[in-house]
N, C-alpha and C positions, 0 to 999 in steps of 0.2 A: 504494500500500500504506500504510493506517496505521502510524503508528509511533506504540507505548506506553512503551516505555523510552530513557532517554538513558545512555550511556556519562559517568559525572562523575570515574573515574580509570582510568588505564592501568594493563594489566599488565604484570608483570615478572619476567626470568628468573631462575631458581634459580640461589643459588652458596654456593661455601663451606659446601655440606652442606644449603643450605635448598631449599626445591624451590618451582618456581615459582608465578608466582601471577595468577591472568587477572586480565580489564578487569571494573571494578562497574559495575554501573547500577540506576537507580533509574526510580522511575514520574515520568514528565515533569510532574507537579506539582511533585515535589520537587530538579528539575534544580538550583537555584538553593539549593539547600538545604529542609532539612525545616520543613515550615508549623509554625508557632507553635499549640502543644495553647489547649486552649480555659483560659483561667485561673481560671474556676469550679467547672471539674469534674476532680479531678487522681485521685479514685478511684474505684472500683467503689461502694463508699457514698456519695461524694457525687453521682452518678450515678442511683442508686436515692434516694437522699432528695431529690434536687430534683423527680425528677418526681414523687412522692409530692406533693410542693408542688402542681407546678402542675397535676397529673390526676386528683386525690384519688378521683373519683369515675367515674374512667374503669372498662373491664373490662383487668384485667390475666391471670391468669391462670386457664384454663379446663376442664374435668374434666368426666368422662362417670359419671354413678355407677350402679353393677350392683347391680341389686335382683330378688332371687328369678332369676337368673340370667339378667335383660332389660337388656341396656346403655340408658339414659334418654337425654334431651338434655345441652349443655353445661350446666352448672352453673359461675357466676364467683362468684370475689374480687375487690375494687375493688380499687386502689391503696393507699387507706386501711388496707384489711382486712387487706390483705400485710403492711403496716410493722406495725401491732399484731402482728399472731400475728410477726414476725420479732422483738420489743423483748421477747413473753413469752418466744419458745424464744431468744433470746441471753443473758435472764438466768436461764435455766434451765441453760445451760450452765456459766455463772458459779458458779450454784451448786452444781454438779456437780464444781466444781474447777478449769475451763477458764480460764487465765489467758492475756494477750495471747501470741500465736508458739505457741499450742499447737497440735499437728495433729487434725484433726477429720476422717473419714472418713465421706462418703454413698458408699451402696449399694443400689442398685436403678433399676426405672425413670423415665424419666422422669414427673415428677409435680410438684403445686403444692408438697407438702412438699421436695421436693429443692432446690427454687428459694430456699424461704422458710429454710430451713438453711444454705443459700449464701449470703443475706444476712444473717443472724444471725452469720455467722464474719465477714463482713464490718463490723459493726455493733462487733464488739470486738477489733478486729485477729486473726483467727485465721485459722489456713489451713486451704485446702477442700481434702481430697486426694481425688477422686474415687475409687469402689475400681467395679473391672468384673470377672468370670471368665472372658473370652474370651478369655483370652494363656493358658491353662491351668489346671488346679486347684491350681499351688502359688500362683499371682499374687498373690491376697489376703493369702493370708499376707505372702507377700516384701512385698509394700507396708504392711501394718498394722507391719512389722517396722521395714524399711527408712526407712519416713518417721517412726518413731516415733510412731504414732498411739495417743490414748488414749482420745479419745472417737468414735463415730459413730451415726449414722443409717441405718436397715436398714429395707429393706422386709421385711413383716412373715414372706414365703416365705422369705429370704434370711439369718437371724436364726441358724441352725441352721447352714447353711450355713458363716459368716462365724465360728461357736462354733471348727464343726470344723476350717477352715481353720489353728487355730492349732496347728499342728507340730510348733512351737519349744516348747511348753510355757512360752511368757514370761508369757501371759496380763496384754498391759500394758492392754488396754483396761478403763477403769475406768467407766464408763457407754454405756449403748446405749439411742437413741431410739426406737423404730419408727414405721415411716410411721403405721401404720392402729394398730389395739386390741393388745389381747394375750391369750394362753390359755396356762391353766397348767401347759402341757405347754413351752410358752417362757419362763415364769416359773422353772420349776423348772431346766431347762437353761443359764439365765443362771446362777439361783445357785449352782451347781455349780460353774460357769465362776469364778466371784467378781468379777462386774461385778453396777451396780444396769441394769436393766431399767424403762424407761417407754414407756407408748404414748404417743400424739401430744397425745393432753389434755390426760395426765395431765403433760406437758412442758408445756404451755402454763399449767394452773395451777400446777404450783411455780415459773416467769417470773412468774406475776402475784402468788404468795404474798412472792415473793422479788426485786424488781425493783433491777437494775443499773444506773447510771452508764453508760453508750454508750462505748468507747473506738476513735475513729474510727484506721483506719489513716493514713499517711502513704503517698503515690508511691512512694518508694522501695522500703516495705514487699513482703514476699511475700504475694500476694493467694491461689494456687494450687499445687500441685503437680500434674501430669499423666504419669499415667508411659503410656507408649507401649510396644510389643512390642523396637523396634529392629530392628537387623538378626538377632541370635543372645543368647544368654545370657538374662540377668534385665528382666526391665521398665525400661525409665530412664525417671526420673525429672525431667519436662519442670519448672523454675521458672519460674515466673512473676510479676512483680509487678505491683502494681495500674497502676502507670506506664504497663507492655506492654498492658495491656488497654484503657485507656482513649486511648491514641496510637492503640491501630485501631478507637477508635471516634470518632476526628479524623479519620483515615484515609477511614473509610467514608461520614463526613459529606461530606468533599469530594468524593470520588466518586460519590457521589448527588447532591452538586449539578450534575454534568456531564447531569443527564437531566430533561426537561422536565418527566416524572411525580414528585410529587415523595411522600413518605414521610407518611401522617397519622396523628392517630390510632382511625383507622376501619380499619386497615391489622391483619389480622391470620393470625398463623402458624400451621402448625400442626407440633407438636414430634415427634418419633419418633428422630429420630438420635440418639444418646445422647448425655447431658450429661458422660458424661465425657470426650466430644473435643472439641476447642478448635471445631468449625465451631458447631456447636449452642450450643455455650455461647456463642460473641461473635454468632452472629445474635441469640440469646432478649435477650441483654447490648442491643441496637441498638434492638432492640423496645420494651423497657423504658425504654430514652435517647429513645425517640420517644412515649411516654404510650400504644405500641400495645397489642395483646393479642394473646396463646399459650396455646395451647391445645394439650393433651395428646392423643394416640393414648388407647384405653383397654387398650393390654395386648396386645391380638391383630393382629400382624403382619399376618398373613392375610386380617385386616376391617377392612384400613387404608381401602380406600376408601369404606367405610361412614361412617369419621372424616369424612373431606373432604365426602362428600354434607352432612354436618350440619354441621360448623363452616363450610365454605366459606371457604377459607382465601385470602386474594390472594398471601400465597407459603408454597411448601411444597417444602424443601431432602429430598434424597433421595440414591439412588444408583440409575445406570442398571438394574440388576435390579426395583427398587421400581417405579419410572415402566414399565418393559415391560410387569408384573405388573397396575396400572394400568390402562393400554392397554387391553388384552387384556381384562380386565374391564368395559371400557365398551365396547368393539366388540362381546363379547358381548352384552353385555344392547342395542345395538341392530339386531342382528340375530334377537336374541329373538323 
């Protein structure tokens, strides 16, 4: 039988009112203690800016675009193209108000913009609070509350959404980016709301009218907030800092090197699990640490396999329903 874990302390019995406490153990790499992080890369920006260095001109991330309602091929951003449009919409944020520790909320799916937002909070110390409505219709609010968010990101359906969500009548969000364009039927319901309203452009040119100073985070710093369902009550609110994320992707690197295949970057993903749970975010994180490329689902669940025929992905992270649904799609069509 292999063995993957080594016992490296004993447990011990409750007393005196405390309650007991098992044996730890750890992954037999780190029996001996935990590997030493890589000394060059200590956060999620220097992570993403290094490989900016060395892949400038790789394909980073990938998108299907709907016209006259025909999904096309992938369509990429290089590396290069990332960090630009990330240096306009972080000093678009700057200009918005957003100072280092402030909370910044993306909502929607996944997409190039979600990614490129993520690194723009990254780019000026800010925190990325994922926002989702699948814990319920109060969840958005309780997080836009809860983690004190003032700025976000909204896809362009979700806009209205994310208005009404607010309950409390705090109305603390003071700008909202949209993924895509805008219509004045969302112009108008912003201003009502008393937040300013940009589309994706129109964010990129006030970043290039109005260009910031980069204020890189620290390790220490809080990179993310994730709030989870829990077991009952309100969403908790998972922290994270840039430390935690960049240790598992020390982590991941040693464990890849136990396999002869090894990660290049011709290696690419393709994204569907949502970015606001930690799996999706430290694979696409890994991808990006390796100069690979990701590439997006376009929206429809249901024609996920149509995705894979086109991108052809060498991995694609799922859940047991996804992969049966899958199956069943390809065993059809070859008994067709």
């Amino acid at each position: 039988m292999k063995v993957f874990s080594v016992q490296v302390e004993g447990g011990r019995e409750g007393a005196a009112g405390e309650p007991s406490v098992g044996p730890v153990y750890r992954n037999l790499m780190s029996k001996d203690g935990f590997p030493s992080p890589d000394p060059n890369v200590s956060t999620c920006w220097d992570l993403f800016r290094f490989s900016v260095e060395k892949h400038s001109n790789n394909k980073m991330l990938g998108w299907r675009q709907i016209v006259d309602g025909k999904v096309g091929p992938y369509l990429w951003k290089t590396y290069k193209e990332v960090y630009e449009e990330v240096l306009h919409i972080g000093s678009a944020l700057r200009k918005c108000g957003a100072e280092p520790g402030a909370r910044v909320g993306i909502y929607g799916i996944n997409c190039p913009q979600w990614v490129t937002a993520m690194e723009a909070c990254c780019a000026h110390s800010l925190i990325c609070v994922p926002l989702y409505d699948t814990l319920g219709p109060g969840a958005v609010s309780f997080i836009v509350d809860h983690a004190e968010i003032d700025f976000a990101f909204v896809q362009d359906k979700k806009v209205k959404r994310l208005l009404e969500s607010d309950q409390t009548g705090s109305r603390r969000l003071k700008a909202i980016i949209c993924f895509t364009s805008l219509t004045n039927e969302l112009n108008e319901d912003v201003a009502c709301y008393g937040a300013t309203l940009y589309s994706w452009n129109q964010a990129l040119q006030l970043g290039k009218e109005n260009p910031a100073d980069i204020v890189p985070p620290k390790p220490q710093d809080i990179g993310t907030i994730m709030y989870t369902s829990g077991t009952s009550g309100h969403p908790k609110g998972v922290v994270l800092t840039h430390e935690n994320a960049i240790l598992t992707m020390r982590g991941m690197d040693l464990f890849m090197e136990q396999f002869e295949d090894k990660m290049t970057v011709d290696d690419v993903y393709l994204s569907f699990l949502p970015l606001a749970h930690i799996l999706d975010r430290m694979i696409e994180e890994y991808f990006f640490h390796n100069g690979a490329s990701v590439g997006y689902y376009h929206g429809d669940i249901e024609a996920l396999r149509e995705d894979l025929m086109e991108l052809k992905p060498t991995l694609f992270a799922g859940v047991p329903r996804v992969f049966e649904r899958v199956h069943e799609g390809m065993c059809d069509e070859d008994t067709g």
